[in-house]
Gaussian input, Z-matrix of N, CA and C with variables (Angstrom, degrees):
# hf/3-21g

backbone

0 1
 N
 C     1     B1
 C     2     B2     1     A1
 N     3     B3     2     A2     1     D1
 C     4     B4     3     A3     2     D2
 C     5     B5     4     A4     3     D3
 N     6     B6     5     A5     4     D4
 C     7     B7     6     A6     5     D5
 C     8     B8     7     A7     6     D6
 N     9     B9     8     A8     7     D7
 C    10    B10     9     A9     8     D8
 C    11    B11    10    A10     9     D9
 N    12    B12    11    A11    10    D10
 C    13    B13    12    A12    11    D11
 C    14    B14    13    A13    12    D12
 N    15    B15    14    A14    13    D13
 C    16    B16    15    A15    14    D14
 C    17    B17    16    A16    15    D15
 N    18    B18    17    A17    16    D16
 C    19    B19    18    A18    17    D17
 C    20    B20    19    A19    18    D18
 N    21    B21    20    A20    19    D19
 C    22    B22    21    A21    20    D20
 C    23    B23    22    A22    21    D21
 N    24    B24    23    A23    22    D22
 C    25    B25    24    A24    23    D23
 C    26    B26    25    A25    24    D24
 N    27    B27    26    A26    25    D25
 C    28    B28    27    A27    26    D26
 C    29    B29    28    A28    27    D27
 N    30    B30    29    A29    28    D28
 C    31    B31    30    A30    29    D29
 C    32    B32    31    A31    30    D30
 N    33    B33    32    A32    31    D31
 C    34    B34    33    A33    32    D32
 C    35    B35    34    A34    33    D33
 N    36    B36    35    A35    34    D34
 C    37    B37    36    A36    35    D35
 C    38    B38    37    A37    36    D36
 N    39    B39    38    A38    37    D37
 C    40    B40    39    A39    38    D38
 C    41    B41    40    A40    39    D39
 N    42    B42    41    A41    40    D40
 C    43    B43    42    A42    41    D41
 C    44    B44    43    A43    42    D42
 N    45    B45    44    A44    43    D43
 C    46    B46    45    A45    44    D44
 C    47    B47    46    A46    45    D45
 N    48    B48    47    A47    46    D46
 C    49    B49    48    A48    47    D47
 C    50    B50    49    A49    48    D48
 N    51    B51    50    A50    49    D49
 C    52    B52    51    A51    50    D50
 C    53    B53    52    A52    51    D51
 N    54    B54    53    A53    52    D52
 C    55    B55    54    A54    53    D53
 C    56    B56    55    A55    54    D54
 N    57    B57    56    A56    55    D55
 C    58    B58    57    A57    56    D56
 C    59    B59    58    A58    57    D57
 N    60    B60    59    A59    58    D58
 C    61    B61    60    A60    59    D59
 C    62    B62    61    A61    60    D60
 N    63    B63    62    A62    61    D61
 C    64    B64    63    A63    62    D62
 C    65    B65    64    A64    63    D63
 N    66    B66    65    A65    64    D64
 C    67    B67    66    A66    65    D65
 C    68    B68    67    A67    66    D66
 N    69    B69    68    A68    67    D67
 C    70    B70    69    A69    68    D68
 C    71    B71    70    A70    69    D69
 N    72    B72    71    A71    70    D70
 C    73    B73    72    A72    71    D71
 C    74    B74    73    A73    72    D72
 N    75    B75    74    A74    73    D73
 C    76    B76    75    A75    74    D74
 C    77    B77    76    A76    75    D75
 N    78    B78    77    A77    76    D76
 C    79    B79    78    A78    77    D77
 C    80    B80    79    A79    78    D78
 N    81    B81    80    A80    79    D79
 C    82    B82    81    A81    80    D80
 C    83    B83    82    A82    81    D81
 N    84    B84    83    A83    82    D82
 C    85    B85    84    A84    83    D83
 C    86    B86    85    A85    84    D84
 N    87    B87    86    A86    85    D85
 C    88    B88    87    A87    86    D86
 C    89    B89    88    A88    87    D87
 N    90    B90    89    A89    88    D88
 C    91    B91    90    A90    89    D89
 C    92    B92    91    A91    90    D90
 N    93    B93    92    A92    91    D91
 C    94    B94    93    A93    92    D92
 C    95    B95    94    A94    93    D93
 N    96    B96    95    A95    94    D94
 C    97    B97    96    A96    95    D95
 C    98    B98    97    A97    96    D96
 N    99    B99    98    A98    97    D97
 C   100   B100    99    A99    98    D98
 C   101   B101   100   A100    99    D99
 N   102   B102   101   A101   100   D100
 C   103   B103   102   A102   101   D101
 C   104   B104   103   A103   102   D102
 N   105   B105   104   A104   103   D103
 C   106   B106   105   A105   104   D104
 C   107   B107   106   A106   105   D105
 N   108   B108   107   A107   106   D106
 C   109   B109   108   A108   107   D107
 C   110   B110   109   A109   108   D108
 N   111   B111   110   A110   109   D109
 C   112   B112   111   A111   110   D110
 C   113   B113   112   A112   111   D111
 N   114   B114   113   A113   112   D112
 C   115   B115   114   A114   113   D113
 C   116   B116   115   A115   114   D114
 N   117   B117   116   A116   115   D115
 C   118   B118   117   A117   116   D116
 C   119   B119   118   A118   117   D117
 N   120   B120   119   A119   118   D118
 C   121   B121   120   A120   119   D119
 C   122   B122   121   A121   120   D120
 N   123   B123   122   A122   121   D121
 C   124   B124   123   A123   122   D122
 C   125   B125   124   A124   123   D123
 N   126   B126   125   A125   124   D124
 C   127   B127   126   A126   125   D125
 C   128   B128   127   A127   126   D126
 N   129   B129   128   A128   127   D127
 C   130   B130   129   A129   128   D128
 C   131   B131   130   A130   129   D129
 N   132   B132   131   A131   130   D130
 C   133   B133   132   A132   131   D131
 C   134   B134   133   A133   132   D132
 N   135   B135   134   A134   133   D133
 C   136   B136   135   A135   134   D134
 C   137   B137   136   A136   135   D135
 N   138   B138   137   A137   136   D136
 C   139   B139   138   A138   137   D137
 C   140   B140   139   A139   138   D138
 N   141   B141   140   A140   139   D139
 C   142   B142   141   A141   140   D140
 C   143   B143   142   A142   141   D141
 N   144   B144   143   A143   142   D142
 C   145   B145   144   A144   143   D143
 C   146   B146   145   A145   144   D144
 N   147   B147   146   A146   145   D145
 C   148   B148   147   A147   146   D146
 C   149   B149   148   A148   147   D147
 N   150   B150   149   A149   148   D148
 C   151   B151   150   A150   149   D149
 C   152   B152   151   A151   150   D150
 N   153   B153   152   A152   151   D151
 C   154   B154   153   A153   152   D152
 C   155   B155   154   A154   153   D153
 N   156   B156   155   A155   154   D154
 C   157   B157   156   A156   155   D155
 C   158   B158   157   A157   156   D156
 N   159   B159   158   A158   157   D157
 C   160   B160   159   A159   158   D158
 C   161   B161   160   A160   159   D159
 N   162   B162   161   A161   160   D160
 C   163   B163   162   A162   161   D161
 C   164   B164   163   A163   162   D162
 N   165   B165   164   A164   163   D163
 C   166   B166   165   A165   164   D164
 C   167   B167   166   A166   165   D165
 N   168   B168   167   A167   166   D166
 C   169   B169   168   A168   167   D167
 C   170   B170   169   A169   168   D168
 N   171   B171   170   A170   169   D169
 C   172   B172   171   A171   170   D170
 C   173   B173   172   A172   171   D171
 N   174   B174   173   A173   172   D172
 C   175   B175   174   A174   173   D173
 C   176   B176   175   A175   174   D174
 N   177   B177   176   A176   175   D175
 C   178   B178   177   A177   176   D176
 C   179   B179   178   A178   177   D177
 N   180   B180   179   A179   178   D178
 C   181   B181   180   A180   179   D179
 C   182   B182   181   A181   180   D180
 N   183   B183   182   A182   181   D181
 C   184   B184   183   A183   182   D182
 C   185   B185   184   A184   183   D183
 N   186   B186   185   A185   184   D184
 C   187   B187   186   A186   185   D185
 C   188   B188   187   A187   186   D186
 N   189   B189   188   A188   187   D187
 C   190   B190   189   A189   188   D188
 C   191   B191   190   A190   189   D189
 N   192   B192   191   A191   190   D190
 C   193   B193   192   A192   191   D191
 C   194   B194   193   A193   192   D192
 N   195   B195   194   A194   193   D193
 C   196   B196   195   A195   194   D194
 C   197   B197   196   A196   195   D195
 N   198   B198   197   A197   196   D196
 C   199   B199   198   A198   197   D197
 C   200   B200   199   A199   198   D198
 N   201   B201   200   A200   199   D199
 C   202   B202   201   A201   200   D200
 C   203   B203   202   A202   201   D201
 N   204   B204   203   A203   202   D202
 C   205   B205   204   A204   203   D203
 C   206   B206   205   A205   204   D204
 N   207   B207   206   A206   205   D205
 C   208   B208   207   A207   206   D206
 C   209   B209   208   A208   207   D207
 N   210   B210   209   A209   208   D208
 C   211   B211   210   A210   209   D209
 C   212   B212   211   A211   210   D210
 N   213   B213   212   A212   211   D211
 C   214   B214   213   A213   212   D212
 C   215   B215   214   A214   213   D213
 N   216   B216   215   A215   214   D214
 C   217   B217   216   A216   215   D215
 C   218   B218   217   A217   216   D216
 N   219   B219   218   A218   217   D217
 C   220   B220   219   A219   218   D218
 C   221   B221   220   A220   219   D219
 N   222   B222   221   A221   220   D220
 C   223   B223   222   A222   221   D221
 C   224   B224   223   A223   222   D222
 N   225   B225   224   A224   223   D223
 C   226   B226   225   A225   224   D224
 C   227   B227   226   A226   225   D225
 N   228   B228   227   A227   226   D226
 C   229   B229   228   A228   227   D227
 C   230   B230   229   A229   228   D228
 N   231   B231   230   A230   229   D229
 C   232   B232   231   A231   230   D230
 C   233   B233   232   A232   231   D231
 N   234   B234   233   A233   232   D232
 C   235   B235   234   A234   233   D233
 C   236   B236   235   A235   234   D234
 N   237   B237   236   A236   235   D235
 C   238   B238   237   A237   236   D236
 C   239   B239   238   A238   237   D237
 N   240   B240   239   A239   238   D238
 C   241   B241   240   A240   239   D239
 C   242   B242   241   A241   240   D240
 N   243   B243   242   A242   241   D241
 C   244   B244   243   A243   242   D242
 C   245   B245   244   A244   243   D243
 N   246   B246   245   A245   244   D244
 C   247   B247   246   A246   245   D245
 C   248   B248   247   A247   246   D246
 N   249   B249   248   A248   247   D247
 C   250   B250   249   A249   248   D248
 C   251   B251   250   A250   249   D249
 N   252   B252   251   A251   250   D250
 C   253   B253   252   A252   251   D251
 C   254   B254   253   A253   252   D252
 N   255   B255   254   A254   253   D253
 C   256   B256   255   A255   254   D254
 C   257   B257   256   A256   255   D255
 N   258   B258   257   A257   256   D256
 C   259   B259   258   A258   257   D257
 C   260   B260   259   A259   258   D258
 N   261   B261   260   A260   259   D259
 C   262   B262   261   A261   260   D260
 C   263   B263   262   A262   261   D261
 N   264   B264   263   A263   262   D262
 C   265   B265   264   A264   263   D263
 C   266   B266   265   A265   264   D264
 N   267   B267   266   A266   265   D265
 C   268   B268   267   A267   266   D266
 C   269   B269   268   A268   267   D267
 N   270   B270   269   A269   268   D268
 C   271   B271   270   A270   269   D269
 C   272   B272   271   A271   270   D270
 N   273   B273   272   A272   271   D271
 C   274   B274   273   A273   272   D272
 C   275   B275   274   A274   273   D273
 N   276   B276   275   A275   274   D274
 C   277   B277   276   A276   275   D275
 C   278   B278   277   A277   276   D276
 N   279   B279   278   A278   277   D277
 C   280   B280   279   A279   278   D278
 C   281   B281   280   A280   279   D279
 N   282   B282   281   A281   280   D280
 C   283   B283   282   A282   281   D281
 C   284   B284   283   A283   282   D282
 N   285   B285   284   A284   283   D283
 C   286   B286   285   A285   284   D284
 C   287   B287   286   A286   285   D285
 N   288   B288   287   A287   286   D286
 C   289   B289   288   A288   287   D287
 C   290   B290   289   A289   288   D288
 N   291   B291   290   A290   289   D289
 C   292   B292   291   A291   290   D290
 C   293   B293   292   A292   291   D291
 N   294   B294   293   A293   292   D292
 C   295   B295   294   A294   293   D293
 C   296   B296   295   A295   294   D294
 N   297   B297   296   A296   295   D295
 C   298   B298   297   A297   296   D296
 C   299   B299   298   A298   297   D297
 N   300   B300   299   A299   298   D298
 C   301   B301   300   A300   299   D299
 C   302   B302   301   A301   300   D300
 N   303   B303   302   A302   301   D301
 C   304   B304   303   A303   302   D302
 C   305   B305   304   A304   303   D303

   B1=1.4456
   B2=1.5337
   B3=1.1679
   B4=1.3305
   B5=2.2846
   B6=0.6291
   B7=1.8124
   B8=1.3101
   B9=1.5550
   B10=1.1808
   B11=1.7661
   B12=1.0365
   B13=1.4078
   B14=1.5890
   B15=1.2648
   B16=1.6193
   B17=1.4781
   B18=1.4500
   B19=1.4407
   B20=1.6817
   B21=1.4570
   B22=1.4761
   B23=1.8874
   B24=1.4422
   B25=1.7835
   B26=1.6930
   B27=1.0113
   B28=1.7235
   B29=1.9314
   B30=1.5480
   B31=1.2868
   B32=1.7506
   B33=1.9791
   B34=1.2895
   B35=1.5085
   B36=1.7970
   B37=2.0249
   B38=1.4688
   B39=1.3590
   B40=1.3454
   B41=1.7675
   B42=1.7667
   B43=1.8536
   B44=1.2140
   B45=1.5895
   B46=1.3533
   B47=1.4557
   B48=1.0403
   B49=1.9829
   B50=1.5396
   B51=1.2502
   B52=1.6369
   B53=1.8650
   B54=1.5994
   B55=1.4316
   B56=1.6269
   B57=0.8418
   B58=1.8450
   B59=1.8559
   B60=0.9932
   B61=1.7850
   B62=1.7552
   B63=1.2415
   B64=1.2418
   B65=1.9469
   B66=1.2520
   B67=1.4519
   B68=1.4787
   B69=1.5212
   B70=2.0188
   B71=1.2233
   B72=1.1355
   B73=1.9148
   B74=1.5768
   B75=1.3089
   B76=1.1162
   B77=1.7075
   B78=1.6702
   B79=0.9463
   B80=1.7026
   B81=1.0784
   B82=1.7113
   B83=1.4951
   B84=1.5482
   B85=1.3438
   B86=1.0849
   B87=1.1724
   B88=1.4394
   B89=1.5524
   B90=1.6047
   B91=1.6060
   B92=1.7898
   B93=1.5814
   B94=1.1459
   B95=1.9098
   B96=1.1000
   B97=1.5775
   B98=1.5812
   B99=1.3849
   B100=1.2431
   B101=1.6910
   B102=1.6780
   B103=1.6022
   B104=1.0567
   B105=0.7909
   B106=1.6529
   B107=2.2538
   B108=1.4472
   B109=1.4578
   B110=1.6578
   B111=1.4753
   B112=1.3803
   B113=1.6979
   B114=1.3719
   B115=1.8497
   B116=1.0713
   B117=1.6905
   B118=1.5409
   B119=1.1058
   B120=1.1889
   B121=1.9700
   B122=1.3714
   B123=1.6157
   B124=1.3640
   B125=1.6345
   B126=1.0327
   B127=1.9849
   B128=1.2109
   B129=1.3233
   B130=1.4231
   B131=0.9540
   B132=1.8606
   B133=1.6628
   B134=0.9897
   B135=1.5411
   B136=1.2730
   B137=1.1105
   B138=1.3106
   B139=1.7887
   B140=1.7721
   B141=1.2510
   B142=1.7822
   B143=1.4254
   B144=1.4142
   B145=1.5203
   B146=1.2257
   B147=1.2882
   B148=1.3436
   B149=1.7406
   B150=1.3656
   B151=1.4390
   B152=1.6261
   B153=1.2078
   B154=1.7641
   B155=1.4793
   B156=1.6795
   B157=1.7815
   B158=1.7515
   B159=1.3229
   B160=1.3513
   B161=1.8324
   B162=0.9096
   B163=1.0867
   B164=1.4628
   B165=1.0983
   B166=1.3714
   B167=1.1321
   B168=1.6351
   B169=1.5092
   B170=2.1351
   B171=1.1457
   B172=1.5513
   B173=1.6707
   B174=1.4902
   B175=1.5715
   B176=1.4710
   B177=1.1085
   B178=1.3759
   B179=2.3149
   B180=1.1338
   B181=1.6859
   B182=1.3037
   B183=1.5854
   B184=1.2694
   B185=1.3233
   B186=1.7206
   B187=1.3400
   B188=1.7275
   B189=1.7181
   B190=1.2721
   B191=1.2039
   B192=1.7275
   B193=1.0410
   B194=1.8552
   B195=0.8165
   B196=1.4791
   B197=1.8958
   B198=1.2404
   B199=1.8328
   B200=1.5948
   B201=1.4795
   B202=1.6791
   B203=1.6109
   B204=0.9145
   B205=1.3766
   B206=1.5068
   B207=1.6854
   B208=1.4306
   B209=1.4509
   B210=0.8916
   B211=1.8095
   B212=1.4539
   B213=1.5825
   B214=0.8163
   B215=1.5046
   B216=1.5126
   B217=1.2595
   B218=1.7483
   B219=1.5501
   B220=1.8678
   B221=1.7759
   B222=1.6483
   B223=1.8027
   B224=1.6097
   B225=1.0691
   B226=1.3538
   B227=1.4859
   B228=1.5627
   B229=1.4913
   B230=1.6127
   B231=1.5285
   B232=1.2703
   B233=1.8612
   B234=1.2674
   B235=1.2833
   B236=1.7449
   B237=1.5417
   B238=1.3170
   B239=1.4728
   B240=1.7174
   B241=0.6947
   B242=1.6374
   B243=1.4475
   B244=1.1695
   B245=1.3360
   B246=1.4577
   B247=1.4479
   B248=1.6377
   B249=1.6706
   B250=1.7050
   B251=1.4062
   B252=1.5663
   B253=1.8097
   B254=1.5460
   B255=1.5282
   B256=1.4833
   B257=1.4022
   B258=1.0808
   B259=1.9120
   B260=1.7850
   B261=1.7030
   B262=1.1788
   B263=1.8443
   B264=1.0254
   B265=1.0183
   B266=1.2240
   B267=1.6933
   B268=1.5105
   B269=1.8444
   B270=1.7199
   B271=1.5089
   B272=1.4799
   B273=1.8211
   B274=1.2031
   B275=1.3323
   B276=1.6156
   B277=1.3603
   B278=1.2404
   B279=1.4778
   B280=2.1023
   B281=1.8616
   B282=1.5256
   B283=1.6238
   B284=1.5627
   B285=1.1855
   B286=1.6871
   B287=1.3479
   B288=1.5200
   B289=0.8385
   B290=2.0674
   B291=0.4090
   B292=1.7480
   B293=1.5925
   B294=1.8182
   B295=1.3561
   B296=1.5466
   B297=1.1017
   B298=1.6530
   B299=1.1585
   B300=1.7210
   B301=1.7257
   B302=1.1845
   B303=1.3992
   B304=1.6633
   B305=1.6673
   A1=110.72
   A2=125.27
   A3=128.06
   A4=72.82
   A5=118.44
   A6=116.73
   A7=86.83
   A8=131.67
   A9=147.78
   A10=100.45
   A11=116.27
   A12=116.15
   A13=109.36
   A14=112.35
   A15=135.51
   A16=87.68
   A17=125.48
   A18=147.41
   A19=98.27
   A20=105.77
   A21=111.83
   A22=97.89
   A23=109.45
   A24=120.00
   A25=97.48
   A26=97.33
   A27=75.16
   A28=90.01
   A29=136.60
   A30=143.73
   A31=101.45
   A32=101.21
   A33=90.92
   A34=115.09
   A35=98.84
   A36=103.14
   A37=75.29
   A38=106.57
   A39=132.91
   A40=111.04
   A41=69.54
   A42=75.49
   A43=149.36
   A44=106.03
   A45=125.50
   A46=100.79
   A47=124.03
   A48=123.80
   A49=97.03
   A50=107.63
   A51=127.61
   A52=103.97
   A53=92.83
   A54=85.91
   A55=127.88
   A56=129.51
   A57=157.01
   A58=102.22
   A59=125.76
   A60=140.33
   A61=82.89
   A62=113.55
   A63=132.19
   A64=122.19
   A65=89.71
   A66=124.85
   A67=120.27
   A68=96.76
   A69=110.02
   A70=104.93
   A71=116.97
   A72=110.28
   A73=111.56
   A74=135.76
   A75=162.92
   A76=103.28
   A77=124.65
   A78=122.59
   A79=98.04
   A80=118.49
   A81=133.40
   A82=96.14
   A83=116.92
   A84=119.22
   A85=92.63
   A86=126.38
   A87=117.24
   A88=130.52
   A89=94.25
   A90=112.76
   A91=104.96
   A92=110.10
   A93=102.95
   A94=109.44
   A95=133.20
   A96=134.35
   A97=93.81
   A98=140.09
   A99=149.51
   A100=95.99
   A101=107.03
   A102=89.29
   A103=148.28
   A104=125.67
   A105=129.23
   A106=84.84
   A107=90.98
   A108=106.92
   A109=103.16
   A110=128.01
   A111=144.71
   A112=122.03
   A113=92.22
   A114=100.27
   A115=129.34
   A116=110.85
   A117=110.40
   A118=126.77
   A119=114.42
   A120=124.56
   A121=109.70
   A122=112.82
   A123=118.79
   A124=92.83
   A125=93.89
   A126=101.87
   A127=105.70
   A128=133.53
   A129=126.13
   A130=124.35
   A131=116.55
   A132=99.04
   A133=116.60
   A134=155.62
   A135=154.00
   A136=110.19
   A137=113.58
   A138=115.40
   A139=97.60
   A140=116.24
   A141=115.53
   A142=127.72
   A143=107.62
   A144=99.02
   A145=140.48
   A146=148.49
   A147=155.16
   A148=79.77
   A149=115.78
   A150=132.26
   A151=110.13
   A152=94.04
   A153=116.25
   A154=94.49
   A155=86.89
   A156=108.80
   A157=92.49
   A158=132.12
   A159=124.39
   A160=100.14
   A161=113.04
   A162=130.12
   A163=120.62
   A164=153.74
   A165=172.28
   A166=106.48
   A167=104.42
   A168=100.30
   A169=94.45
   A170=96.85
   A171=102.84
   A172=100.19
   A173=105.16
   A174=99.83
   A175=103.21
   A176=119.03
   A177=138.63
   A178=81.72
   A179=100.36
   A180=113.12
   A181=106.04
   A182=143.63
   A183=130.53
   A184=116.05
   A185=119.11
   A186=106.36
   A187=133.55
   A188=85.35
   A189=94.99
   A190=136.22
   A191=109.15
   A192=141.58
   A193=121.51
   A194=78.21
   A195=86.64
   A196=103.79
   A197=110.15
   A198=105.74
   A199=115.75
   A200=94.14
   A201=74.08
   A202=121.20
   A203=115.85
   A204=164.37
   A205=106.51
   A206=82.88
   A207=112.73
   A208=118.37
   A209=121.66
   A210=124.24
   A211=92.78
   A212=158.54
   A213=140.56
   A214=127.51
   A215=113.13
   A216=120.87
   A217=115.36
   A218=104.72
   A219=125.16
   A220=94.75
   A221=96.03
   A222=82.63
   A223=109.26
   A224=132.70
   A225=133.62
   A226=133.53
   A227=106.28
   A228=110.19
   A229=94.28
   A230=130.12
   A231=148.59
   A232=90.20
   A233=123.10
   A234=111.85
   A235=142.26
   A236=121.73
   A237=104.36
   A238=107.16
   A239=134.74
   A240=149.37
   A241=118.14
   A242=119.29
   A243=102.64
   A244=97.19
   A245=136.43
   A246=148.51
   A247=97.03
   A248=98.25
   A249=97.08
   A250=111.01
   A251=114.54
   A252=92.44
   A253=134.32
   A254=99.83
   A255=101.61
   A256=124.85
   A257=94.50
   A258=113.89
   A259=115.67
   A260=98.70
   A261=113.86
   A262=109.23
   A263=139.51
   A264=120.45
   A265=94.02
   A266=126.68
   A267=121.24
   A268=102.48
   A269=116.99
   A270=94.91
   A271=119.81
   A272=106.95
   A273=103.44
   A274=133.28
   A275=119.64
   A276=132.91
   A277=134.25
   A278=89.55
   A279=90.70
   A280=113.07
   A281=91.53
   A282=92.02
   A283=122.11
   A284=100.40
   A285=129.48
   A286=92.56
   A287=142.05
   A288=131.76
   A289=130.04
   A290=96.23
   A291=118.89
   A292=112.53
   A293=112.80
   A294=103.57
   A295=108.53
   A296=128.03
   A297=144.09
   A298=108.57
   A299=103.37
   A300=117.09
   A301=104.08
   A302=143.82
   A303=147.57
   A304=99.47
   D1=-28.76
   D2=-149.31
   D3=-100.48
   D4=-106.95
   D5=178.45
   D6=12.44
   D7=-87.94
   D8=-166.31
   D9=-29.79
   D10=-40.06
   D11=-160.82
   D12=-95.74
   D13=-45.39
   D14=159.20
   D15=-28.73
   D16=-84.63
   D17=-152.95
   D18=-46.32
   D19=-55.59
   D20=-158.60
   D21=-63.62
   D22=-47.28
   D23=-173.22
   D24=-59.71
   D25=-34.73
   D26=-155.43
   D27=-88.54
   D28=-48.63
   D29=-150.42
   D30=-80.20
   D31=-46.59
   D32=-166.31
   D33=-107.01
   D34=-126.84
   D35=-142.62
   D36=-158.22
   D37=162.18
   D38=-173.45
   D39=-57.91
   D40=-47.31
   D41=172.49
   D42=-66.13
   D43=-27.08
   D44=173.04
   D45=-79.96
   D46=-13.89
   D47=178.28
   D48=-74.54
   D49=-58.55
   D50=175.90
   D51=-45.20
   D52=-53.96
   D53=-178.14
   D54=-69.25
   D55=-35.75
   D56=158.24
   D57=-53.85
   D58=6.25
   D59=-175.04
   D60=-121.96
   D61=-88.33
   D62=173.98
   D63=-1.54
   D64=-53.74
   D65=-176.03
   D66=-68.89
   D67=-20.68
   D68=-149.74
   D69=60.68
   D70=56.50
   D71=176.47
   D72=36.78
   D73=67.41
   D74=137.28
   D75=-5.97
   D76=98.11
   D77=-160.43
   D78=-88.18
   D79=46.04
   D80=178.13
   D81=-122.36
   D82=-53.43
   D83=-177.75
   D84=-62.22
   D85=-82.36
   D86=-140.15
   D87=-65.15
   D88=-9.60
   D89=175.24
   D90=-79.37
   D91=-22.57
   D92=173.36
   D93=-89.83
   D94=-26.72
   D95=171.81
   D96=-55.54
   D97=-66.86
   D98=-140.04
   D99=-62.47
   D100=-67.78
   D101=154.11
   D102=-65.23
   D103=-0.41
   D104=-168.66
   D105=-85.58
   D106=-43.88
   D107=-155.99
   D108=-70.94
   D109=-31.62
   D110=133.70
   D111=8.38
   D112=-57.35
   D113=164.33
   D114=-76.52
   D115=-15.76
   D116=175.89
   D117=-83.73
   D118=-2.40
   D119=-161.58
   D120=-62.31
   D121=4.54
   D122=175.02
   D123=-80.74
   D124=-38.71
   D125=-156.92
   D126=-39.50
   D127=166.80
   D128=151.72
   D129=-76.29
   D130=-38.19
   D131=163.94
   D132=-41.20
   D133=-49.65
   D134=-177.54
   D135=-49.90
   D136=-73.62
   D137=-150.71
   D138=-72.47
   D139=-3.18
   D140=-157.45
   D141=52.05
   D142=15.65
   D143=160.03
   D144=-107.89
   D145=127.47
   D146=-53.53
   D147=-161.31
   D148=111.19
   D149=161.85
   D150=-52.45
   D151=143.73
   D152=174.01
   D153=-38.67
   D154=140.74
   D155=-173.72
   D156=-80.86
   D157=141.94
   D158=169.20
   D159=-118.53
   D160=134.48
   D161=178.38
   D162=-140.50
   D163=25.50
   D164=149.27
   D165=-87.55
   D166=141.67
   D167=-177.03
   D168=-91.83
   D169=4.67
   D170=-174.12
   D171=-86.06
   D172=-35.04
   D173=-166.99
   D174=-81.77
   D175=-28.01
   D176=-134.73
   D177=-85.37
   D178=-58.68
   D179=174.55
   D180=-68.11
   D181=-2.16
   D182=146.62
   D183=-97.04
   D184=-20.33
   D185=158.17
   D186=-37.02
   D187=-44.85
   D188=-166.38
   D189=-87.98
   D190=-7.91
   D191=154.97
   D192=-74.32
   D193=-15.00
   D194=172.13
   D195=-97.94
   D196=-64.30
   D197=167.21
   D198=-33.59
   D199=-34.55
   D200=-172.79
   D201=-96.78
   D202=19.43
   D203=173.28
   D204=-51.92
   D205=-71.28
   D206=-160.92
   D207=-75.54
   D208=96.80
   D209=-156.49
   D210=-72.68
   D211=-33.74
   D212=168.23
   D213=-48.43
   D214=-43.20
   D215=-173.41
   D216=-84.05
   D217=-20.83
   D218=167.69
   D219=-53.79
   D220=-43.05
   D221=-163.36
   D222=-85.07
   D223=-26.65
   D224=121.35
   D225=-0.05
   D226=-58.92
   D227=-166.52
   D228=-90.18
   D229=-56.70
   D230=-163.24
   D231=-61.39
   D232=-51.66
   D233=-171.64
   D234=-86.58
   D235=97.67
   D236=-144.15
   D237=-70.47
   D238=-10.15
   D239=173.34
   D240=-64.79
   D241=5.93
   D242=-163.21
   D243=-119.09
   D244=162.11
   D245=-160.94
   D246=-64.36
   D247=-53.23
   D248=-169.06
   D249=-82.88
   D250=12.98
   D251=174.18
   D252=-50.84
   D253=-50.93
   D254=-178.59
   D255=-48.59
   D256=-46.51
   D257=179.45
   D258=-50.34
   D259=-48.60
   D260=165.77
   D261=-62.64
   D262=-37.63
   D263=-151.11
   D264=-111.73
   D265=-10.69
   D266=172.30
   D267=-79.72
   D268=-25.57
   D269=177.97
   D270=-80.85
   D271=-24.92
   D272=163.84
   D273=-35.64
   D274=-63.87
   D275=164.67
   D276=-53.99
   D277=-18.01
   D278=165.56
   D279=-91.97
   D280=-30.85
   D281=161.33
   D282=-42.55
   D283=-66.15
   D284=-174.06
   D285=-57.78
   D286=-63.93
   D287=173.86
   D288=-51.36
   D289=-44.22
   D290=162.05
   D291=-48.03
   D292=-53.60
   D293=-177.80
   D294=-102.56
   D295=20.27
   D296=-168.60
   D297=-103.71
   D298=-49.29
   D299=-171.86
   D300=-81.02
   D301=-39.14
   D302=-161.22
   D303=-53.21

């Protein structure tokens, strides 16, 4: 389930969440999320372990320079339509918060 979910945050859209509800979880879909989701098991959403604590207002401004970097997570942050916005825009603000407060 958790692959399944990895797959859906990072690949899809509100709609296809909506749509995969829609379906009764459609054991076609979800056999296709599970792989897709297969490559992520690096991710941390996957494995459940919890990325380096940043606490520097030094790290905290290469974090973020590095996120924005990352054109996957831009389309993420820029898109409110997308599964991972919030997430994106809640680490943003702890970034920002982190190198603001120091």
């Amino acid at each position: 389930m958790t692959v399944m979910q990895a797959a859906l945050a990072k690949y899809g859209s509100k709609e296809l969440a909506g749509l995969i509800e829609e379906v009764n979880y459609s054991p076609a879909l979800i056999d296709l999320l599970v792989k897709a989701g297969s490559g992520l098991k690096s991710d941390s959403l996957v494995t459940g372990e919890q990325s380096r604590s940043i606490t520097g207002s030094e790290q905290a401004a290469a974090e973020i320079k590095r996120l924005e970097a990352d054109t996957d997570f831009m389309v993420k942050l820029s898109s409110k339509n997308h599964t991972g916005h919030n997430e994106a825009v809640r680490k943003m603000a702890e970034l920002y918060n982190i190198v603001y407060s120091a």
